[in-house]
VMD Tcl script that builds the backbone (N, CA, C; Angstrom):
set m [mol new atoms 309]
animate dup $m
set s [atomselect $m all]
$s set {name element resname resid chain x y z} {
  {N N UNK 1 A 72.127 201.679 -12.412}
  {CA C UNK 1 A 70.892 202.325 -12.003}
  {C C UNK 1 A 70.422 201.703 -10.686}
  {N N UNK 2 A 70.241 202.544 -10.005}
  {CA C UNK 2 A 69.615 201.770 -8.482}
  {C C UNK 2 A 68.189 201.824 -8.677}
  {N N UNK 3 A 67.545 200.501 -8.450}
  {CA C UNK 3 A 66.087 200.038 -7.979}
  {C C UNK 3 A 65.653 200.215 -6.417}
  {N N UNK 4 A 64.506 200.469 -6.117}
  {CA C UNK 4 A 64.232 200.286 -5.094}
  {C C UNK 4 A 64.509 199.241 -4.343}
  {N N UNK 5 A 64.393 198.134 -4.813}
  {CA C UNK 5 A 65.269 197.009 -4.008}
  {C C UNK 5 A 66.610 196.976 -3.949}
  {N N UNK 6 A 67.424 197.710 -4.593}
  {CA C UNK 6 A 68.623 197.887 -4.155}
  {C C UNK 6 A 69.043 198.013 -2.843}
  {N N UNK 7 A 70.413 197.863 -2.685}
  {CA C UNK 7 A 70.871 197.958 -1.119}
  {C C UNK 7 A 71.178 199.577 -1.269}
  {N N UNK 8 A 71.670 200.296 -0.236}
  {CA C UNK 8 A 71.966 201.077 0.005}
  {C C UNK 8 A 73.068 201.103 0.722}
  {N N UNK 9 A 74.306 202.207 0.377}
  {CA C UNK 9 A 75.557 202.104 0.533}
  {C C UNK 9 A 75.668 201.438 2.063}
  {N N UNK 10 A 74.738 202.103 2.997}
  {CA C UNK 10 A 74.882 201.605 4.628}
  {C C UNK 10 A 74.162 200.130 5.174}
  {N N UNK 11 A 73.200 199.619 4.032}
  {CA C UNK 11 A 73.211 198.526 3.978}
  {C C UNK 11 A 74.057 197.429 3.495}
  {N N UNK 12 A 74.727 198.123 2.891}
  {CA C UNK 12 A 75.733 196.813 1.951}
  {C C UNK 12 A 77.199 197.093 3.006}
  {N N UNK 13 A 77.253 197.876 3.858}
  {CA C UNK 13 A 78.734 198.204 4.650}
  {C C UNK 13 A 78.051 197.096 5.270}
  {N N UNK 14 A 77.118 196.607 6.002}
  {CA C UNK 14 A 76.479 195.640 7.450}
  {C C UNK 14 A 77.091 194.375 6.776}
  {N N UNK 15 A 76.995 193.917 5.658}
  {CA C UNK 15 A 76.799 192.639 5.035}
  {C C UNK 15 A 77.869 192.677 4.044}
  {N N UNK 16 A 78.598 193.210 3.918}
  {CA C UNK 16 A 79.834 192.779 2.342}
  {C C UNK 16 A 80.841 192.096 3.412}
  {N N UNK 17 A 81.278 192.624 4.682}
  {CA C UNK 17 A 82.184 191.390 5.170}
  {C C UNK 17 A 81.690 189.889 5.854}
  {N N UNK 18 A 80.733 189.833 5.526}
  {CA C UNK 18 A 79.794 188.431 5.960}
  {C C UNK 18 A 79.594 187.490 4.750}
  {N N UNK 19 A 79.922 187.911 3.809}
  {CA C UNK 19 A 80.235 187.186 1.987}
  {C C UNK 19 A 81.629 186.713 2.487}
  {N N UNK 20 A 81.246 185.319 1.706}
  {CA C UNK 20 A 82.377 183.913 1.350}
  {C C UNK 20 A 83.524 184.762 0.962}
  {N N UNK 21 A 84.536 184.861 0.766}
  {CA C UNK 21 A 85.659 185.499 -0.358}
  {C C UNK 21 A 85.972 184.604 -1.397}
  {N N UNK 22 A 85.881 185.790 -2.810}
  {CA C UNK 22 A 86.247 184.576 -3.988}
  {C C UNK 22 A 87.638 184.396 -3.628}
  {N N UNK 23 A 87.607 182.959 -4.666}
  {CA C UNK 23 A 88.908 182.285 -4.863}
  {C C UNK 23 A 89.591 182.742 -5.803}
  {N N UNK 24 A 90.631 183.056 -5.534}
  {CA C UNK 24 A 92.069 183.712 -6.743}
  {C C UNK 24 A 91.620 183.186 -7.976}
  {N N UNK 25 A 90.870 183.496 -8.936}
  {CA C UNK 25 A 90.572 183.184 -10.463}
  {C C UNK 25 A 90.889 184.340 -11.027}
  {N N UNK 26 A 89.875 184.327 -12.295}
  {CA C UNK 26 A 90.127 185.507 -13.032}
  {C C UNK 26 A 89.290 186.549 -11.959}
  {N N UNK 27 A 89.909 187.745 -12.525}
  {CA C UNK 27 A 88.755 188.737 -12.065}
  {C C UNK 27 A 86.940 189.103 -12.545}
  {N N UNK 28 A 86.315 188.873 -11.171}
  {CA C UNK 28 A 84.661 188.740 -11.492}
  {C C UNK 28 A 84.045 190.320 -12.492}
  {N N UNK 29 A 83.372 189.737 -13.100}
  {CA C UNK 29 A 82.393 190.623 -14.019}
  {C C UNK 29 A 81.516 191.727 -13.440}
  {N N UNK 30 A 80.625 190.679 -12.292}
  {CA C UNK 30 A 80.325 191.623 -11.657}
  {C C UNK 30 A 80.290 191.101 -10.115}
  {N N UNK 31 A 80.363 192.144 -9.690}
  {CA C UNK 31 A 80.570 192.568 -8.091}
  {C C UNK 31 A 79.535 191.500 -6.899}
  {N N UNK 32 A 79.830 191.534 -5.599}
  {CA C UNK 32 A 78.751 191.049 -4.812}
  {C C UNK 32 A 77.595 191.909 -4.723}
  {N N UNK 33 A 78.047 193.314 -4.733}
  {CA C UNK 33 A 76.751 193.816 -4.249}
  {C C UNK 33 A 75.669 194.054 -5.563}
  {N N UNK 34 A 76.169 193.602 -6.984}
  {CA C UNK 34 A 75.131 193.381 -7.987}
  {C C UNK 34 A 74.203 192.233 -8.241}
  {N N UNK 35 A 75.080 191.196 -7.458}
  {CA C UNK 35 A 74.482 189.735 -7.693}
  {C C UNK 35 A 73.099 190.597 -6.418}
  {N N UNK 36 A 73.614 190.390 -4.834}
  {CA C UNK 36 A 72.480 190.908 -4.298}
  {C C UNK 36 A 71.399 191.957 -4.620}
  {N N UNK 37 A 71.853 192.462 -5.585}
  {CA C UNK 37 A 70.770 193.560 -5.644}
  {C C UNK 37 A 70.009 192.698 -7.195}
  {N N UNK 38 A 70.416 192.087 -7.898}
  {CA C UNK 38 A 69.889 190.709 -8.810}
  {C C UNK 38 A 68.386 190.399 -7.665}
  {N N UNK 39 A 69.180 189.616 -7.023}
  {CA C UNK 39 A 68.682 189.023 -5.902}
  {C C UNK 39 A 67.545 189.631 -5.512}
  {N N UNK 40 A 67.381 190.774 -5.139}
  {CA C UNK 40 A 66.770 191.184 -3.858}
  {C C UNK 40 A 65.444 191.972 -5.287}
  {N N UNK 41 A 66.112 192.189 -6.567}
  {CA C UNK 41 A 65.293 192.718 -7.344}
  {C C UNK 41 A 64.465 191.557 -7.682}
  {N N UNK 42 A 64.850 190.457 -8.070}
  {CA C UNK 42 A 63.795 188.986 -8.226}
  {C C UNK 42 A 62.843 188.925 -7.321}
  {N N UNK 43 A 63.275 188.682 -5.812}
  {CA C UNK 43 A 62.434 188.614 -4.978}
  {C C UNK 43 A 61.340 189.768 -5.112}
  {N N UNK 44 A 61.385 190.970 -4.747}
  {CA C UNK 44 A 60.907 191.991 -5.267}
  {C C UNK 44 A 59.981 192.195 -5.742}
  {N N UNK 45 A 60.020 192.105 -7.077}
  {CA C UNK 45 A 59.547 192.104 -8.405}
  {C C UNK 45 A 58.617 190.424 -8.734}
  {N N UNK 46 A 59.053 189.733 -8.331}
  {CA C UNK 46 A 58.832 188.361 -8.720}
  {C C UNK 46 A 58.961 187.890 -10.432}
  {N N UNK 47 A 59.806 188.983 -10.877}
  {CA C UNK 47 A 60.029 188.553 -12.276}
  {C C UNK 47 A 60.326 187.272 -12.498}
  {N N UNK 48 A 60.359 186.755 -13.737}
  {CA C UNK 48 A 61.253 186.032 -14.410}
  {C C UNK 48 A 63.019 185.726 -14.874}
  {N N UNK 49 A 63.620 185.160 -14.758}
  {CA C UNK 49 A 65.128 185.429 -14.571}
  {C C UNK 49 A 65.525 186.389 -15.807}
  {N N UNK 50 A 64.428 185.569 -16.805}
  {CA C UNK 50 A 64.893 186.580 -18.627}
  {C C UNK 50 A 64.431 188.030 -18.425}
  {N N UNK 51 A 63.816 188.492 -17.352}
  {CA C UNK 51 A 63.045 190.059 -16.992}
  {C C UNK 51 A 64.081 190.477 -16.000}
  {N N UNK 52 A 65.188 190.140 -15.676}
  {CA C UNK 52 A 66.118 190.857 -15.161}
  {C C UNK 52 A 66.549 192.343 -16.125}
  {N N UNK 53 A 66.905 193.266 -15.137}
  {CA C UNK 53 A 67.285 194.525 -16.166}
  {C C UNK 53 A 68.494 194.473 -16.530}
  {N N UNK 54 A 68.785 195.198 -17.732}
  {CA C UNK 54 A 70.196 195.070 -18.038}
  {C C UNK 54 A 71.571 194.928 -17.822}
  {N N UNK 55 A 70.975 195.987 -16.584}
  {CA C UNK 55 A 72.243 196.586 -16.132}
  {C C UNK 55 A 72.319 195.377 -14.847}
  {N N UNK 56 A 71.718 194.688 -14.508}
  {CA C UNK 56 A 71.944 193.940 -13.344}
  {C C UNK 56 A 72.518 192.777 -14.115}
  {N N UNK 57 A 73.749 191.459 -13.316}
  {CA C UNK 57 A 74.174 190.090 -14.155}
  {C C UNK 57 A 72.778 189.421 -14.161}
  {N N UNK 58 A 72.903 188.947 -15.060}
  {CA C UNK 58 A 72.159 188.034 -15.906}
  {C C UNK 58 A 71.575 186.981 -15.291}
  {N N UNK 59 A 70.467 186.368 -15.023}
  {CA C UNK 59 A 70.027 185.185 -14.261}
  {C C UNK 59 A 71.123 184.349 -13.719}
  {N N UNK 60 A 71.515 183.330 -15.161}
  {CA C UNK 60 A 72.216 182.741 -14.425}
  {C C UNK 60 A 73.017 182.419 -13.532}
  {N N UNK 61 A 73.735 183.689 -13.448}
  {CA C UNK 61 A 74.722 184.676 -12.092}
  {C C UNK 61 A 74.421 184.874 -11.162}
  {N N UNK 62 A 73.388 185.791 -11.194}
  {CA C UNK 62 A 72.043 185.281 -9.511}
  {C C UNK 62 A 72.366 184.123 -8.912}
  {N N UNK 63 A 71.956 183.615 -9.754}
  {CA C UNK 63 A 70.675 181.801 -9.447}
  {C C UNK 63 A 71.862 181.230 -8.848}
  {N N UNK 64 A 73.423 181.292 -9.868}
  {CA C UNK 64 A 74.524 180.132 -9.254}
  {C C UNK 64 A 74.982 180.964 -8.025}
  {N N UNK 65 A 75.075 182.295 -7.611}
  {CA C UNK 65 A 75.519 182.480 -6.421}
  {C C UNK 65 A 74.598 182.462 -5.097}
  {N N UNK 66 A 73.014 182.469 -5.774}
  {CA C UNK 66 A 72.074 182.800 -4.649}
  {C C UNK 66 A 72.301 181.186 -4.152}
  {N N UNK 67 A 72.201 180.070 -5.020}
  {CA C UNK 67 A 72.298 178.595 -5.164}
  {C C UNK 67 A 73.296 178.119 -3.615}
  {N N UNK 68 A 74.693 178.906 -4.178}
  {CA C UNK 68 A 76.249 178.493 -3.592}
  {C C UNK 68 A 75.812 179.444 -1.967}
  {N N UNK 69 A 75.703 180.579 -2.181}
  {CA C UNK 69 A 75.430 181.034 -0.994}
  {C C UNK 69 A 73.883 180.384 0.282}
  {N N UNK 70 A 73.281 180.013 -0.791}
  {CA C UNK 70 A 71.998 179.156 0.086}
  {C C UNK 70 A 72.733 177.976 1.125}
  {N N UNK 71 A 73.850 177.188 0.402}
  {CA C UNK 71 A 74.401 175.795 0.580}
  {C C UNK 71 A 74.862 176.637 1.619}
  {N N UNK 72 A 75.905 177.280 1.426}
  {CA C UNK 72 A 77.188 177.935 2.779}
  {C C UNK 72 A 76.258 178.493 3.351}
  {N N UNK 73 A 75.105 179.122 3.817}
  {CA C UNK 73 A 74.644 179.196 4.841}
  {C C UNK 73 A 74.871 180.735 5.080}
  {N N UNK 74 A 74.893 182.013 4.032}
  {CA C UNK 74 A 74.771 183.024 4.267}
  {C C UNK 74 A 73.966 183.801 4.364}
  {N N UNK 75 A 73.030 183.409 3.810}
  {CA C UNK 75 A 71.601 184.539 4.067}
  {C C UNK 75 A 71.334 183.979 5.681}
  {N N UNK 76 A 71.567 182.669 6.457}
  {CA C UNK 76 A 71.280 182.802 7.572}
  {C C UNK 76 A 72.477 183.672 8.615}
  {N N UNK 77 A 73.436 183.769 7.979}
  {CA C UNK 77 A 74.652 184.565 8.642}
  {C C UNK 77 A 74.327 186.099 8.634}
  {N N UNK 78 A 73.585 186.261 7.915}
  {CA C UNK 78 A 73.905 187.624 7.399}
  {C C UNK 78 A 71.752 188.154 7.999}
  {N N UNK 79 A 70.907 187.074 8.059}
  {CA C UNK 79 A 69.782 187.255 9.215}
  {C C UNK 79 A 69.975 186.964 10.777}
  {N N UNK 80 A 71.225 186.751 11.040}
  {CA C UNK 80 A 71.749 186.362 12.520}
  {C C UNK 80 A 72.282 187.927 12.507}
  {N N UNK 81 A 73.368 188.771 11.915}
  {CA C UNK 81 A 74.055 189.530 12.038}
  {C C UNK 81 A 73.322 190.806 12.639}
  {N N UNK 82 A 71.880 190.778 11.369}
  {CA C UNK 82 A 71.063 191.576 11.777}
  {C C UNK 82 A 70.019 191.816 12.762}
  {N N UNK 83 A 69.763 190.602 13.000}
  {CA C UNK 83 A 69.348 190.076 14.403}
  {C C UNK 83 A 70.077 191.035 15.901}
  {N N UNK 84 A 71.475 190.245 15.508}
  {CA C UNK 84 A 72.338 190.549 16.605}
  {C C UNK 84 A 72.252 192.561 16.354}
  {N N UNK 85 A 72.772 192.869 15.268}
  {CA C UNK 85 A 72.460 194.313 15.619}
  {C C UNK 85 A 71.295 195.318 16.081}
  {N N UNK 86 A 70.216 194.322 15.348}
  {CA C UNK 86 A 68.984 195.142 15.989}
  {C C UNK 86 A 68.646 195.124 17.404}
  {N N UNK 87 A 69.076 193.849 18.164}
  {CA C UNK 87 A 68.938 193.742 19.051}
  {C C UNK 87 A 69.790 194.509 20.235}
  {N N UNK 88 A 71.047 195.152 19.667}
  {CA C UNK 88 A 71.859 196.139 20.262}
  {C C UNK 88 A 71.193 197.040 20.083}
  {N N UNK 89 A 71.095 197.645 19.103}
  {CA C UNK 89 A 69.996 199.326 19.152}
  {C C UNK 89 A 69.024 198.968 19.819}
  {N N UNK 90 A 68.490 198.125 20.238}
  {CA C UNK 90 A 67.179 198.923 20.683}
  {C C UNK 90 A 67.495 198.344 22.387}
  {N N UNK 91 A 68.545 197.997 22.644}
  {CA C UNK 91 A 69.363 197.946 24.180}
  {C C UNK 91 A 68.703 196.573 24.867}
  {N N UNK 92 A 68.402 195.505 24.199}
  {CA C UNK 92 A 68.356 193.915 24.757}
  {C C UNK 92 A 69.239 193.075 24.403}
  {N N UNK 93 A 69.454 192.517 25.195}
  {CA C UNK 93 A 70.104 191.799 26.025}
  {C C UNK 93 A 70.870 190.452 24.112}
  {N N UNK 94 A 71.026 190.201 23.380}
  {CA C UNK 94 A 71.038 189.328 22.747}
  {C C UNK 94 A 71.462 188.067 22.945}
  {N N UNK 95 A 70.859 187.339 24.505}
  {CA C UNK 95 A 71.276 186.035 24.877}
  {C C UNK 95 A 71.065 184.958 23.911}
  {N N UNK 96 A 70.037 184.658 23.227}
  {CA C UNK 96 A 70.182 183.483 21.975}
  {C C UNK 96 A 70.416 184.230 20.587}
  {N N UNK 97 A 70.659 184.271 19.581}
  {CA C UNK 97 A 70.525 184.363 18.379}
  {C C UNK 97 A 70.531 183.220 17.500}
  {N N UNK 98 A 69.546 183.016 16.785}
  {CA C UNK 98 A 69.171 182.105 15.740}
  {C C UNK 98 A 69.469 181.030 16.298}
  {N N UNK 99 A 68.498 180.719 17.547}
  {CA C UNK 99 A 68.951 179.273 18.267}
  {C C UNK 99 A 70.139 178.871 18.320}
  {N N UNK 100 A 71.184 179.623 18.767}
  {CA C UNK 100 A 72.777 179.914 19.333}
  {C C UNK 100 A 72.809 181.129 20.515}
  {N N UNK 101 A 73.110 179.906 21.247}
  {CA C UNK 101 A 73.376 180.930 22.806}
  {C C UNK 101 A 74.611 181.376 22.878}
  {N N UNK 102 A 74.767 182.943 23.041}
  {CA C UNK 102 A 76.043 183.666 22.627}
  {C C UNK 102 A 76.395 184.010 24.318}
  {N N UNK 103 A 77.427 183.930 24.659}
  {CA C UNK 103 A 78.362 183.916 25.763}
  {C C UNK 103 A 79.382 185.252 25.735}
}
mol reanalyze $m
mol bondsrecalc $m
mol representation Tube
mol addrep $m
């Protein structure tokens, strides 16, 4: 079921190749773009992890990837990316991004 905080198919094309790649294990339960939409429904909502909806993984799944992805430094990869694109549409110049001077 999509929530309003869900991504949307043309949002999740900007950002699914800017995610870590899992490591050869078993195959995942659920997907990246469910953990983010976990994610983006917490924030959101400001629920509780046990007020997650069904159909979304389960807190703990969130929490350990929002956790692992906080450490690696992707939500700032992935607010640089968008940075850098917005700053193409609207036709400036993108000489710094996220205090990184791009050449």
């Amino acid at each position: 079921m999509a929530y309003s905080s869900s991504l949307s198919d043309q949002e999740w094309e900007i950002i699914k190749h800017l995610l870590p790649k899992k490591k050869r294990t078993c195959p995942p339960k659920w997907s990246k773009r469910q953990i983010w939409d976990g994610i983006f429904y917490q924030l959101k909502n400001g629920c509780n992890g046990s007020d997650l909806p069904k159909d979304l993984p389960p807190y703990s799944t969130v929490y350990w990837h929002y956790k692992n992805w906080k450490k690696e430094g992707v939500f700032e990869t992935v607010m640089c990316e968008l940075h850098k694109q917005l700053r193409e549409k609207v036709k400036k110049n993108p000489l710094e991004l996220c205090g990184r001077s791009v050449t």
